[in-house]
The first five atom37 places (N, CA, C, CB, O) and aatype in JSON, in Angstrom:
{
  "aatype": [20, 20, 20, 20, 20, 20, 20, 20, 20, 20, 20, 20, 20, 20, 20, 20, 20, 20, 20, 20, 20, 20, 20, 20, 20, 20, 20, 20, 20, 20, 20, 20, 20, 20, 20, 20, 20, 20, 20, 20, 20, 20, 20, 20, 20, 20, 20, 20, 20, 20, 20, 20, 20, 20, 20, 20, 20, 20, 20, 20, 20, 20, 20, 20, 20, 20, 20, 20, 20, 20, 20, 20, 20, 20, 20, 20, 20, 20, 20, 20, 20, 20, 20, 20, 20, 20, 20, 20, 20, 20, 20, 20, 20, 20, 20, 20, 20, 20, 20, 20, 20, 20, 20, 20, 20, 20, 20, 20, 20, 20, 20, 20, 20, 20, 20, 20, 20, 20, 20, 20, 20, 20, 20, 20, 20, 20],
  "atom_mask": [
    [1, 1, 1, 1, 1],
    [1, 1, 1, 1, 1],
    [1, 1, 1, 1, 1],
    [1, 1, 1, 1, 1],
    [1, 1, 1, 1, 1],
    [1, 1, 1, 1, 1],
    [1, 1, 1, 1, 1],
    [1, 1, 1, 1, 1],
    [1, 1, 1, 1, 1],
    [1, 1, 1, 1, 1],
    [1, 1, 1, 1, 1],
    [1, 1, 1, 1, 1],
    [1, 1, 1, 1, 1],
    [1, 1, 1, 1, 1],
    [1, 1, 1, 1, 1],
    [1, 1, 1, 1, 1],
    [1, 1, 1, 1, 1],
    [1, 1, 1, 1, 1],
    [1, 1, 1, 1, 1],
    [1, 1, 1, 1, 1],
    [1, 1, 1, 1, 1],
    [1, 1, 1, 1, 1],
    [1, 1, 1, 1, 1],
    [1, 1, 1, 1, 1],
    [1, 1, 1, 1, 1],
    [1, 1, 1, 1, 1],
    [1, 1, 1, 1, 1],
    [1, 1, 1, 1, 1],
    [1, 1, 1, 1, 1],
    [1, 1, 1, 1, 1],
    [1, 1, 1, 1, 1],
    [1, 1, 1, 1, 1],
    [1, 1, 1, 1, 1],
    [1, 1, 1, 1, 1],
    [1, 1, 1, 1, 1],
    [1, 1, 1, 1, 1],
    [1, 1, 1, 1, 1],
    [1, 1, 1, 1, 1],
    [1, 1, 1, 1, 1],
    [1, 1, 1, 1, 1],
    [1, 1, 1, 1, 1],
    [1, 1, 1, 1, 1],
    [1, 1, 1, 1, 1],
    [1, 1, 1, 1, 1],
    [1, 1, 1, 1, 1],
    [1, 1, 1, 1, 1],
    [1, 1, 1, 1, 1],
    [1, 1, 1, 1, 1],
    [1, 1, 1, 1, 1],
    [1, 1, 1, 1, 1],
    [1, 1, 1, 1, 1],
    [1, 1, 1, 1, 1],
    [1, 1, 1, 1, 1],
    [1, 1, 1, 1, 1],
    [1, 1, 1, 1, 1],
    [1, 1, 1, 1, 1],
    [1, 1, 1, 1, 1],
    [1, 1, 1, 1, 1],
    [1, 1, 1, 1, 1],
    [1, 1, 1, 1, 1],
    [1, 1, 1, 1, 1],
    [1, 1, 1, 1, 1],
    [1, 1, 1, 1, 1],
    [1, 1, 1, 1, 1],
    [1, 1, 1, 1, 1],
    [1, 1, 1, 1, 1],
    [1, 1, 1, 1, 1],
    [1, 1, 1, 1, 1],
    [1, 1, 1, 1, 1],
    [1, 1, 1, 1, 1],
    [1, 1, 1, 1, 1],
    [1, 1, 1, 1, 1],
    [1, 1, 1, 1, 1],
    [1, 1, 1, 1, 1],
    [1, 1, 1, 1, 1],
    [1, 1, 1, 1, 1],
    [1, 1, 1, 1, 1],
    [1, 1, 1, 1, 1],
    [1, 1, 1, 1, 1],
    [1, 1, 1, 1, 1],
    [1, 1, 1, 1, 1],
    [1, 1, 1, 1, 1],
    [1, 1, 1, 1, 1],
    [1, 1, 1, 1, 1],
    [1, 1, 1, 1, 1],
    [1, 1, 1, 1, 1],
    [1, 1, 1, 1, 1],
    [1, 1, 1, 1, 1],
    [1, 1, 1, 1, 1],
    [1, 1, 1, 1, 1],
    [1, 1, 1, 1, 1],
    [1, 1, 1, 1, 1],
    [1, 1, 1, 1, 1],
    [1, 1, 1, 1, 1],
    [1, 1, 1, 1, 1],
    [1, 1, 1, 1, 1],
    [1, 1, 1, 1, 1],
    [1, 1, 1, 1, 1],
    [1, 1, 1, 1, 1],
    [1, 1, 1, 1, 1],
    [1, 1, 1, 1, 1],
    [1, 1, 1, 1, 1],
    [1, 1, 1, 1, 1],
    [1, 1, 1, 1, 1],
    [1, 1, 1, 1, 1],
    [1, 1, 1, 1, 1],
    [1, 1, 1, 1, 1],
    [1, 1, 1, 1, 1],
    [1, 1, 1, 1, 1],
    [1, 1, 1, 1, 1],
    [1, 1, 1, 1, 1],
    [1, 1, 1, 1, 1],
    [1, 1, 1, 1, 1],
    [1, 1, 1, 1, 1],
    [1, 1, 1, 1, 1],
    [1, 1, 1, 1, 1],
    [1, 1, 1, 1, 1],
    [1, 1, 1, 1, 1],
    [1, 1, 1, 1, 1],
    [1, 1, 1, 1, 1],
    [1, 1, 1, 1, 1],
    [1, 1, 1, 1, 1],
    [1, 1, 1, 1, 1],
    [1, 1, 1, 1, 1],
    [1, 1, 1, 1, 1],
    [1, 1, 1, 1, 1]
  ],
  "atom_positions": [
    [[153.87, 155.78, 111.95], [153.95, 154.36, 111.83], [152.75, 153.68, 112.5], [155.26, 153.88, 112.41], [152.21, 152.68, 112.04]],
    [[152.36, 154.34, 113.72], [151.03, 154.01, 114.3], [149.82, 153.94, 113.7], [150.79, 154.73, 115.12], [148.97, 153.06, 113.83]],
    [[149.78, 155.16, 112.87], [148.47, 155.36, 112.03], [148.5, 154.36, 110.49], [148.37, 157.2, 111.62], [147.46, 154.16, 109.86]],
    [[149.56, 153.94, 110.15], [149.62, 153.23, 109.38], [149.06, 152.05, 109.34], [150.47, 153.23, 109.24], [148.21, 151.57, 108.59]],
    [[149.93, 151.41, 110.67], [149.55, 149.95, 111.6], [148.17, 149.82, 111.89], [150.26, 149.88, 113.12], [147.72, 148.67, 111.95]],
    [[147.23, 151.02, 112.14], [146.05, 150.77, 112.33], [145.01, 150.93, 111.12], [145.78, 151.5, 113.36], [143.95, 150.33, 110.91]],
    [[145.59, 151.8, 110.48], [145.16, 151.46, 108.57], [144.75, 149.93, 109.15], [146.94, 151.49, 106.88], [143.81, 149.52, 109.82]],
    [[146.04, 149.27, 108.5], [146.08, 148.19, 107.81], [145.54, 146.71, 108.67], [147.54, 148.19, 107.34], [145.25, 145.56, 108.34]],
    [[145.61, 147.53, 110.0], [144.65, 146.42, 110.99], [143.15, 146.73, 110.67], [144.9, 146.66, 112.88], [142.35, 145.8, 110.56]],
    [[142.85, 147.67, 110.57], [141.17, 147.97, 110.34], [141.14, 147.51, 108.52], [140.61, 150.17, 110.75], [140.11, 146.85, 108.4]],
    [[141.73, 147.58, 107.32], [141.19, 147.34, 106.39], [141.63, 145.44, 106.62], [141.7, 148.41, 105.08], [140.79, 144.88, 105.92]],
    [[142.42, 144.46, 107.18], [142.47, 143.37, 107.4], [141.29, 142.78, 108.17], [143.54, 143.23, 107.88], [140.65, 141.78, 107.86]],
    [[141.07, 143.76, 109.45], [139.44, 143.43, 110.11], [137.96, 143.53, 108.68], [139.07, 145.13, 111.63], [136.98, 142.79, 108.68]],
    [[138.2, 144.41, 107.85], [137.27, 144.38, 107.04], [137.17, 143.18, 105.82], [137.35, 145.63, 106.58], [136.16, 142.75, 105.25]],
    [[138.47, 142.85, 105.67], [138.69, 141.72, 104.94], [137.94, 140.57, 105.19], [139.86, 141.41, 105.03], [137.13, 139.93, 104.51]],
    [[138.49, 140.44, 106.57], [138.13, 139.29, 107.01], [136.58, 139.1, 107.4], [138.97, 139.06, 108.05], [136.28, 137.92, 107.58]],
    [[135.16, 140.37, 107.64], [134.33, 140.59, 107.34], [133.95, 139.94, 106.11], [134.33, 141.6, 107.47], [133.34, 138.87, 106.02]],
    [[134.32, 140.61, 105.22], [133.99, 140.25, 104.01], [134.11, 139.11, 103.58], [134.45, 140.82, 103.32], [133.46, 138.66, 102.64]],
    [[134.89, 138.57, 104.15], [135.09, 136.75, 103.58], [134.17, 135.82, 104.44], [136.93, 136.02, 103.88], [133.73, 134.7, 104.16]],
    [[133.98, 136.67, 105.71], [132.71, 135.5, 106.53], [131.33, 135.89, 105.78], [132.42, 135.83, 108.64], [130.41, 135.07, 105.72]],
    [[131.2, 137.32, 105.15], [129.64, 137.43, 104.95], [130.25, 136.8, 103.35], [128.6, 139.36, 105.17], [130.72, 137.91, 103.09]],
    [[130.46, 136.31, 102.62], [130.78, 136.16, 101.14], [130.34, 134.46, 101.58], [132.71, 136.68, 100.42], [129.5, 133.76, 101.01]],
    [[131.0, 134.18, 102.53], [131.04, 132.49, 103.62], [129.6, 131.91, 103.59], [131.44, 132.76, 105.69], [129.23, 130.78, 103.28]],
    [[128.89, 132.94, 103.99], [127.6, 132.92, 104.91], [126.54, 132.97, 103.88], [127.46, 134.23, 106.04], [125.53, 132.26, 103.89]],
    [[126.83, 133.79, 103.05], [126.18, 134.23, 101.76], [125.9, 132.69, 99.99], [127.55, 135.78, 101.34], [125.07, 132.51, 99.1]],
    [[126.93, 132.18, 100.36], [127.27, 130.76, 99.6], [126.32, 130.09, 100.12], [128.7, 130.0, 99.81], [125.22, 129.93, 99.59]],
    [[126.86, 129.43, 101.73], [126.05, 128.76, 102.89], [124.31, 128.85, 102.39], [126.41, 129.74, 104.54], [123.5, 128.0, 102.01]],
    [[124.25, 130.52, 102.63], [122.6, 130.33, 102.85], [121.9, 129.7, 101.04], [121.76, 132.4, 103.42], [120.88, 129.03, 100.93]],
    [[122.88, 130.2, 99.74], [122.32, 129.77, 98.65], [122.26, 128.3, 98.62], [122.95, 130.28, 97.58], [121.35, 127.56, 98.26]],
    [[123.12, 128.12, 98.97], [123.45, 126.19, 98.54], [122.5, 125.36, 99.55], [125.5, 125.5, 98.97], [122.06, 124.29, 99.11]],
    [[122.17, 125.67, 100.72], [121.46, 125.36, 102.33], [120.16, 124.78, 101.26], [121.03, 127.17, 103.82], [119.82, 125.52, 100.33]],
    [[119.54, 123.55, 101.44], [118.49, 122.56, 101.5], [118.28, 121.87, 102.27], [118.43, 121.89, 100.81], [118.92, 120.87, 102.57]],
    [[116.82, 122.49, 103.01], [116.64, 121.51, 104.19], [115.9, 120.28, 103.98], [115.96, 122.14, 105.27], [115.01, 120.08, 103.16]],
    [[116.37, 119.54, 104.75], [115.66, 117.88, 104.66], [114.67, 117.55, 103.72], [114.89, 117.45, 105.95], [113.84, 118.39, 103.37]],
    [[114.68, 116.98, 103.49], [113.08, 117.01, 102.42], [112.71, 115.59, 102.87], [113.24, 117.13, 100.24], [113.45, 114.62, 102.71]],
    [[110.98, 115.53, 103.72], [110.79, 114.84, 103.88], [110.27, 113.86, 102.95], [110.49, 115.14, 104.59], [109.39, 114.21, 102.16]],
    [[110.79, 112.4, 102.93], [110.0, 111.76, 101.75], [108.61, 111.23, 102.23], [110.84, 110.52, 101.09], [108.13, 110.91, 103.31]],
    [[108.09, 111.28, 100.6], [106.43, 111.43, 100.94], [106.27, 109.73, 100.44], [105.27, 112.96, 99.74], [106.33, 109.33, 99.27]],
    [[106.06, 108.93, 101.61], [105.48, 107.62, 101.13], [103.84, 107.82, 100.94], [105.84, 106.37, 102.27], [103.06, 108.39, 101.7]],
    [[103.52, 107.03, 99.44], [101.88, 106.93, 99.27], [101.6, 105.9, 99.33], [101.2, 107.35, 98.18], [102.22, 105.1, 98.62]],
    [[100.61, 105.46, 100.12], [100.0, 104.12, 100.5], [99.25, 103.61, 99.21], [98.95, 104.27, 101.83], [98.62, 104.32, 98.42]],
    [[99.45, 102.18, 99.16], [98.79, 101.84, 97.6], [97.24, 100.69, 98.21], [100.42, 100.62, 96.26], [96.84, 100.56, 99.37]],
    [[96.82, 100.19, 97.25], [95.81, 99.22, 97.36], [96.18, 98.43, 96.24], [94.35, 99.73, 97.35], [96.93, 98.8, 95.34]],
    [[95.63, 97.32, 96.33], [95.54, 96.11, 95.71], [94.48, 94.94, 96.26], [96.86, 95.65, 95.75], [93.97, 94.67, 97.35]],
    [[94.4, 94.32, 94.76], [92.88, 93.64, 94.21], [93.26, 92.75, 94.29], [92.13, 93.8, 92.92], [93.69, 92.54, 93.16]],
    [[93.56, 91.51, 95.16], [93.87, 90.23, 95.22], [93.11, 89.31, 94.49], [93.88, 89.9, 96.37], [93.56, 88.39, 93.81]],
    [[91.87, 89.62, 94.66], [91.0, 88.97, 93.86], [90.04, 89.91, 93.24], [90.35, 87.95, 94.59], [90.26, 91.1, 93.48]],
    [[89.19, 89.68, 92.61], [89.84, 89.06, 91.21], [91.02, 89.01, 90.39], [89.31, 89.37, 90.46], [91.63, 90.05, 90.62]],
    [[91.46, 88.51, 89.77], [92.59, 88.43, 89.01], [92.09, 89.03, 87.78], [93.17, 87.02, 88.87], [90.87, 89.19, 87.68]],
    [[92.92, 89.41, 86.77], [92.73, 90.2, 85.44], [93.21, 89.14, 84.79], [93.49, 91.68, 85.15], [94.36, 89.06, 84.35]],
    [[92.01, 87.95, 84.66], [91.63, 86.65, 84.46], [90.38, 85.83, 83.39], [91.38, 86.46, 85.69], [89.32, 86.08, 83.96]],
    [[90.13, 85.2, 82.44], [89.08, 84.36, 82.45], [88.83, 82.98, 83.87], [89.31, 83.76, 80.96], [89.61, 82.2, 84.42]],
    [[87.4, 83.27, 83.98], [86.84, 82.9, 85.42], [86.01, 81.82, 84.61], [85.9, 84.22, 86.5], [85.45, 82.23, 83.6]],
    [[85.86, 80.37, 84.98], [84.82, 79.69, 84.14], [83.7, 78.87, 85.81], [85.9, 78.18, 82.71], [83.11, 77.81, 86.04]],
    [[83.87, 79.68, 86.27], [82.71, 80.33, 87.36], [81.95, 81.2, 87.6], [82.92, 80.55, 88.13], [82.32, 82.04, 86.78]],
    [[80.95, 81.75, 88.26], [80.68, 82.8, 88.53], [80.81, 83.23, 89.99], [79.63, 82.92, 88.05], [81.46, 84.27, 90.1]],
    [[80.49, 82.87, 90.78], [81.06, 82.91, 92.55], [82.19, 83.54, 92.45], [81.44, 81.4, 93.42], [82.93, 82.6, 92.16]],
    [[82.89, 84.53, 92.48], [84.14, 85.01, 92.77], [84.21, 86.0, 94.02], [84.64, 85.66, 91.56], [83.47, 86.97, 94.17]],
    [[85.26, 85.57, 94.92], [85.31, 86.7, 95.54], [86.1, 88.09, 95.84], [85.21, 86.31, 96.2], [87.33, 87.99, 95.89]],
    [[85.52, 89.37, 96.05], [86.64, 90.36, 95.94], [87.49, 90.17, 97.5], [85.91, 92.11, 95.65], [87.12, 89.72, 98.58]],
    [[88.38, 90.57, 97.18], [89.28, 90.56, 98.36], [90.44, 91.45, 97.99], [89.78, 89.09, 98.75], [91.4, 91.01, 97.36]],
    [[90.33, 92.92, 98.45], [91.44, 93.74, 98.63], [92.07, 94.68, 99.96], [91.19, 94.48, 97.71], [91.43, 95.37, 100.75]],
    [[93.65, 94.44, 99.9], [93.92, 94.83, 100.79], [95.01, 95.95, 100.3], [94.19, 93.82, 101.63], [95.59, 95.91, 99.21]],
    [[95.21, 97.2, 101.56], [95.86, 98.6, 101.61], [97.57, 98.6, 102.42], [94.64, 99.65, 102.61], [97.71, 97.97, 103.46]],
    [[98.3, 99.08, 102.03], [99.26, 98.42, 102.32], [99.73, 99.7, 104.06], [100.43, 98.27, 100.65], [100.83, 99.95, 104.57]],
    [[98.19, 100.21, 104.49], [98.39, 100.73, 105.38], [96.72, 101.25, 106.06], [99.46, 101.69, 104.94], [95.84, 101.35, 105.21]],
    [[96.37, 101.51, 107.28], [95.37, 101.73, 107.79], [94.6, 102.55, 106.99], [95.57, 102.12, 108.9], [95.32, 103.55, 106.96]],
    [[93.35, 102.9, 106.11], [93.08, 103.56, 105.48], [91.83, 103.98, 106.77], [92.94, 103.05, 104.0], [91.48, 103.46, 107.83]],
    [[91.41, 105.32, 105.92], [90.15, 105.84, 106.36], [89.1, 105.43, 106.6], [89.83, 106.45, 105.85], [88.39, 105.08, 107.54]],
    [[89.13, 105.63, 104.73], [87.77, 104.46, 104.33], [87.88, 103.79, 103.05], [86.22, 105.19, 104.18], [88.65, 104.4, 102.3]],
    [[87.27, 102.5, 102.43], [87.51, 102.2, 101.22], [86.15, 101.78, 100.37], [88.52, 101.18, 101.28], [85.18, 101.22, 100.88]],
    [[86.24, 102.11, 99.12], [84.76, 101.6, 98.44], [85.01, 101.06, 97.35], [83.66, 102.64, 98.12], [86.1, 101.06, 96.77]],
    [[83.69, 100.43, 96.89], [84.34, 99.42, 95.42], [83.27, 99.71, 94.8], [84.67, 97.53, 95.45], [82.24, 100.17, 95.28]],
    [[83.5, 99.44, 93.69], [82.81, 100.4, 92.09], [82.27, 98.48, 91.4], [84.89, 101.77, 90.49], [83.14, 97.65, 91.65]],
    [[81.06, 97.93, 90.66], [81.47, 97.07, 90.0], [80.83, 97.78, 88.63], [81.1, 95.62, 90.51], [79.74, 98.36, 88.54]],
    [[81.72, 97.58, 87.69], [81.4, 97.82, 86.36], [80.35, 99.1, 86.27], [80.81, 96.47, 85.74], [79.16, 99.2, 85.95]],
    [[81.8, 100.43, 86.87], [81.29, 101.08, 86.74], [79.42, 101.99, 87.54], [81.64, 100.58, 85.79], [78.66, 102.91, 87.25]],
    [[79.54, 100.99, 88.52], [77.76, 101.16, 89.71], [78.09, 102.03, 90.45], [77.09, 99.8, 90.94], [79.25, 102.43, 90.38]],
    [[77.48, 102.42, 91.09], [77.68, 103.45, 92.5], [78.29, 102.46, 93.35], [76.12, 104.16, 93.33], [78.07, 101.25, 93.5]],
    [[79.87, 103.98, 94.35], [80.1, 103.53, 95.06], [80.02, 102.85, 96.26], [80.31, 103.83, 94.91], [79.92, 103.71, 97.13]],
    [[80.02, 101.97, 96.64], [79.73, 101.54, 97.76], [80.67, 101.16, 99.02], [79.12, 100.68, 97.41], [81.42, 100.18, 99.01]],
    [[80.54, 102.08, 100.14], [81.78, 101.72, 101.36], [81.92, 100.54, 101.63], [81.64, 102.24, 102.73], [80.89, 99.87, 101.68]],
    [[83.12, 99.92, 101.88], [82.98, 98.37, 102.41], [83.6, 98.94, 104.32], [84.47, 96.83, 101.16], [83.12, 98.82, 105.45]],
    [[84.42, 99.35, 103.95], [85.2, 99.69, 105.24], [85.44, 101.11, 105.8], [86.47, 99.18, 105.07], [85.22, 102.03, 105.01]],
    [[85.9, 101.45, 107.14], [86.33, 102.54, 107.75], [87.24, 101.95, 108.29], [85.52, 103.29, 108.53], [87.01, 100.79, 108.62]],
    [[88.98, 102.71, 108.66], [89.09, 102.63, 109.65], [89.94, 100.85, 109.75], [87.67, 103.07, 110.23], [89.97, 100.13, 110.75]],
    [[90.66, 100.49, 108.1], [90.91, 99.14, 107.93], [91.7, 99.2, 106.69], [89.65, 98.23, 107.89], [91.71, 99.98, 105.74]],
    [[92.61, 97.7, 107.11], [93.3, 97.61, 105.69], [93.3, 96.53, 104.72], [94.53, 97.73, 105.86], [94.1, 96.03, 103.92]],
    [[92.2, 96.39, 105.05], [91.42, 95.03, 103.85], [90.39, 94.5, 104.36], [92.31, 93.61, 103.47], [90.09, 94.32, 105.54]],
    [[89.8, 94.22, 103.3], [88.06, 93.85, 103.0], [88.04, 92.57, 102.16], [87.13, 95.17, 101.99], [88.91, 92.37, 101.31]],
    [[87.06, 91.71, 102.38], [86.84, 90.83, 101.07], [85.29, 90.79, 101.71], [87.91, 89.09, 100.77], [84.74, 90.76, 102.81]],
    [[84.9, 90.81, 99.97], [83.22, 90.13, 99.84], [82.79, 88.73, 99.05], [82.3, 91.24, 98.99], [83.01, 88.22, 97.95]],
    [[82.26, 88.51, 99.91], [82.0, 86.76, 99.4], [80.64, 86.75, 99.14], [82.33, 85.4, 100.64], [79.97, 87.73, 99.46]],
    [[79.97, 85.45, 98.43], [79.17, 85.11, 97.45], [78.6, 86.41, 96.45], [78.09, 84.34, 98.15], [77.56, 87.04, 96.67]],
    [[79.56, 86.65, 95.29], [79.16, 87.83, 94.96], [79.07, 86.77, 93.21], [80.39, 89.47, 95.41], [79.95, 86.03, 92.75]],
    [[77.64, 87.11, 92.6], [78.1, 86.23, 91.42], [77.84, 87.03, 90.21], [77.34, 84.79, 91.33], [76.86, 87.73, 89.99]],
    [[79.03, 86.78, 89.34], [79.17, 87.9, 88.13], [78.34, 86.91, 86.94], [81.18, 88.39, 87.62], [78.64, 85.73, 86.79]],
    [[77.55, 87.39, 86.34], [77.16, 87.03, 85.54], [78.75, 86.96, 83.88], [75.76, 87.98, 85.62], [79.84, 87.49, 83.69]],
    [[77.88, 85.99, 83.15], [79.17, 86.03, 82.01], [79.01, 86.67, 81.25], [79.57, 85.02, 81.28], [77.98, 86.9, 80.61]],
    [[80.59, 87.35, 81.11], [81.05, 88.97, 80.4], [81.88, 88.92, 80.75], [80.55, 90.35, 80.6], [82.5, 88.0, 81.29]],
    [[82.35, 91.06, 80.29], [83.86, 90.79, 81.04], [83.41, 92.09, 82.27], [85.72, 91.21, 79.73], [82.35, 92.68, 82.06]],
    [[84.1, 92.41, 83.3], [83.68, 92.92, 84.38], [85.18, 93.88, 84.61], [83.17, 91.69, 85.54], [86.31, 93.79, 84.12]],
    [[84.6, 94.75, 85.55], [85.3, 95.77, 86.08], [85.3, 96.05, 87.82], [84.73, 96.91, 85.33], [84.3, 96.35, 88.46]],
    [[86.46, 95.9, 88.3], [86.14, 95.85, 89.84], [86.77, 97.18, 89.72], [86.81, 94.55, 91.02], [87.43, 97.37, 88.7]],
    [[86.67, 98.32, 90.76], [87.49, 99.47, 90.66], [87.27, 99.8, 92.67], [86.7, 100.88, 89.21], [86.26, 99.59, 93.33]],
    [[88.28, 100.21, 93.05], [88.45, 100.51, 94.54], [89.15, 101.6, 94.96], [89.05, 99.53, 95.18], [90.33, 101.72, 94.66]],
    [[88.51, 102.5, 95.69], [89.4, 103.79, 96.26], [89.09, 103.61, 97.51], [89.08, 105.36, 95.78], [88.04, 103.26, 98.05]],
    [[90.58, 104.01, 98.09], [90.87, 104.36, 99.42], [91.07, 105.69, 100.01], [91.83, 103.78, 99.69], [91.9, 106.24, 99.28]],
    [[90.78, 106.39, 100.84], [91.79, 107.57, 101.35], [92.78, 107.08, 102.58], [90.83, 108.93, 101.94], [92.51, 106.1, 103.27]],
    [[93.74, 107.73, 102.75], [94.13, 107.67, 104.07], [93.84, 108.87, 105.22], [95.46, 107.47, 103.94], [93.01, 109.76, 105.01]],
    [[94.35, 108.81, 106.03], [94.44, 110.51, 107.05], [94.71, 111.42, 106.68], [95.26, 110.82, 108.04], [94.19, 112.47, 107.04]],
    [[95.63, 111.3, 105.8], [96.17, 112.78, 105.1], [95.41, 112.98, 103.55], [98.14, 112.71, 104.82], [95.87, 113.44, 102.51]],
    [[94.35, 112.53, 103.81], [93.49, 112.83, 102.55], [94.09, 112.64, 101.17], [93.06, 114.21, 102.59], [93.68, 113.25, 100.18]],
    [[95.09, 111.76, 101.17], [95.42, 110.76, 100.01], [94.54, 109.78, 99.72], [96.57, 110.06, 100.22], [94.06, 108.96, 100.5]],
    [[94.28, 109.93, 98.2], [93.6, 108.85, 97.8], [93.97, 107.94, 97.07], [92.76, 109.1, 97.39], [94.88, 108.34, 96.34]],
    [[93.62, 106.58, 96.84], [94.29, 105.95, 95.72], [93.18, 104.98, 95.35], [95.76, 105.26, 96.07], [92.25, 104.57, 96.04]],
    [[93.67, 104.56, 93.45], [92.58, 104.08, 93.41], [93.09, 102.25, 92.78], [91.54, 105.21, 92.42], [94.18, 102.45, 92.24]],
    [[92.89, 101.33, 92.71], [93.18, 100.09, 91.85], [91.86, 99.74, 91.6], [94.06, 98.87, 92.51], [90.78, 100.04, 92.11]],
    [[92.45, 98.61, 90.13], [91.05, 98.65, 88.89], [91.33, 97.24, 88.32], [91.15, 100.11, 87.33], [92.5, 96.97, 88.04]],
    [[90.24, 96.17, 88.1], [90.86, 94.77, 87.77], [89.93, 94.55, 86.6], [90.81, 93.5, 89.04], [88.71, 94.67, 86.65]],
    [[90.64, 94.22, 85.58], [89.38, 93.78, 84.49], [89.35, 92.26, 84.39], [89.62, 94.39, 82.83], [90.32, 91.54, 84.19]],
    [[88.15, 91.91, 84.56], [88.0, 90.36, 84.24], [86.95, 89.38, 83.7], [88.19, 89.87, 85.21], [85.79, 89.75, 83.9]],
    [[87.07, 88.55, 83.24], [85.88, 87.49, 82.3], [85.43, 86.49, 83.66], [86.84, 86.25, 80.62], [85.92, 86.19, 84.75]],
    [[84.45, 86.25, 83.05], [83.37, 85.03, 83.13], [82.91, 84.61, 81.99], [82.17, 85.3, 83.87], [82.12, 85.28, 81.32]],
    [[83.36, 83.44, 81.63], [83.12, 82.55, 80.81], [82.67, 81.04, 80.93], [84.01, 82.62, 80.32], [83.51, 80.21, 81.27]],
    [[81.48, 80.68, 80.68], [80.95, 79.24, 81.04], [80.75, 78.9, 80.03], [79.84, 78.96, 81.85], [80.3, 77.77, 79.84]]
  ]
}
């Protein structure tokens, strides 16, 4: 009756093994850790507007909606040129577009070597 009793205590100890590693085994498939969310910092072209201008004087003025690295501005397509390091908005004044239609284009990086870029198309018309 002894050897029986201990049967059935040792195959109940194994049971119950088996149901913590079966436990553990679920656990580790289903287990997702945190996922950090990835915010990306944007830019924006305040000025110019994606506009007819019946001026030519316009000024650029864009700002990053976080400390950037560095930022540069493109016009219609020219070599880039840095305005800033180390900032989260720039504007350039007396800049005069001749009449056409024009292209402002601006990239930023941040620290983590994200880049981003915004692009404004716009007229001058006199």
């Amino acid at each position: 009756m002894k050897k029986k009793r201990n049967k059935i205590v040792k195959r109940g100890r194994k049971n119950i093994l088996f149901i913590i590693l079966i436990a553990l085994a679920i656990f580790a498939i289903s287990y997702q850790p945190e996922q950090k969310e990835e915010s990306h910092f944007s830019i924006t072209i305040i000025s110019p507007e994606n506009k007819t201008y019946n001026y030519t004087n316009i000024p650029v003025y864009v700002n990053a909606s976080e400390t950037v690295l560095w930022m540069t501005n493109s016009f219609d397509d020219g070599e880039n040129i840095t305005e800033c390091g180390n900032c989260n908005w720039y504007i350039k004044y007396d800049l005069n577009f001749n009449p056409g239609t024009h292209t402002v284009s601006v990239y930023a990086s941040d620290y983590e070597n994200r880049v981003s870029k915004a692009v404004v198309v716009f007229t001058v018309k006199i």
